[in-house]
N, C-alpha and C positions, 0 to 999 in steps of 0.2 A: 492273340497278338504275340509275337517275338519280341525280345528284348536286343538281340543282336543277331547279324547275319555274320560269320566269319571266313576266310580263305583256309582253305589246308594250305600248311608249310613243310615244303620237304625237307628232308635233312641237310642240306646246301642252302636254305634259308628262302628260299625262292618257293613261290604260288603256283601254281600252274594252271588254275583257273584266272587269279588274276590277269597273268602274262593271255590267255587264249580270248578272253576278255576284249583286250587292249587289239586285238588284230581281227576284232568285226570292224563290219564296214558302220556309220553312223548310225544307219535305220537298223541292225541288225542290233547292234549296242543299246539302243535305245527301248527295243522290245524287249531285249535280258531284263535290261533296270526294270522297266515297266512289269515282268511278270516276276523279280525279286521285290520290286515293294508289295504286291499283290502278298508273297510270301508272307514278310512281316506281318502283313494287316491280316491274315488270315491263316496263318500258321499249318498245323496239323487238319486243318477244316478242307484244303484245297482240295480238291478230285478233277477229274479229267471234265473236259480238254486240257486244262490249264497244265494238273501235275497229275503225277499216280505212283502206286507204290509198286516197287519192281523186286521187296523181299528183302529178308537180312538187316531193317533198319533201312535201308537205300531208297531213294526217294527222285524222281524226277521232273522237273520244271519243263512244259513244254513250248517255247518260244519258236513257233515255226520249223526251221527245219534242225534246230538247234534241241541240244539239251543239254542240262546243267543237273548235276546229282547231287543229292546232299543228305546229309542225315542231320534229326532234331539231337540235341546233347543238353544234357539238365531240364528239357522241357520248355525250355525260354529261347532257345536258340537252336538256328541252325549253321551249319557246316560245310561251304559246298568243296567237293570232292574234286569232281572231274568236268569237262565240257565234251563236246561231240559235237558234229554238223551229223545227222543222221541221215545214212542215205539208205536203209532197207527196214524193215517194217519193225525188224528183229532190232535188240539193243545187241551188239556183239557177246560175247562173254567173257571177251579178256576185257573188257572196258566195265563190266560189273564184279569183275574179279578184282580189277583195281581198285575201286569205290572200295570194296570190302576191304583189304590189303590199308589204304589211307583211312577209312571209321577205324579200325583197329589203333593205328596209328596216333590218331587225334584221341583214343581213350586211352591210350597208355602215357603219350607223355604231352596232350595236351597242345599243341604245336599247332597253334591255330594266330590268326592276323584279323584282326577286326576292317571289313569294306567303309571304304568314302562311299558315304549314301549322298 
């Protein structure tokens, strides 16, 4: 079990998971929540279908045609990175290059927002 789920914050103070979040349609929002609390309850345990690991720390939650990255930090929590509607089998590589780029981020200067569960 996690202790917290958090937003990356870029350096202009803004989410960008949050913000991509907030522009699912209800049903689509509602299966995010429903496979991040999956997250908390089950942490580092998840495996596919649900999540899988795509390397470098990077982690993916798989909500349909969505996905959410994230990585664990202190072992109690996790981090989400980036969001995506995925439309090819493939995760792109500028979108796992970014996850990389923001985990760096979040260990250097910590720049993280705790989620309304």
């Amino acid at each position: 079990m996690l202790k917290h789920i958090y937003f990356f914050i870029d350096n202009q103070g803004r989410s960008p998971v949050e913000q991509a979040l907030k522009e699912l349609s209800q049903k689509e929002d509602m299966k995010v929540r429903a496979y991040l609390k999956i997250l908390k309850e089950c942490g580092h345990a998840l495996h596919r279908p649900i999540a899988d690991y795509l390397g470098d720390g990077i982690y993916e939650l798989r909500p349909q045609s969505h996905r959410v990255f994230s990585f664990f930090f202190f072992g109690d929590s996790a981090i989400l990175l980036h969001v995506i509607r995925k439309k090819t089998d493939k995760i792109p590589a500028n979108d796992l290059l970014l996850c990389i780029k923001r985990k760096k981020e979040v260990e250097a200067l910590k720049n993280i927002k705790e989620i309304d569960e």
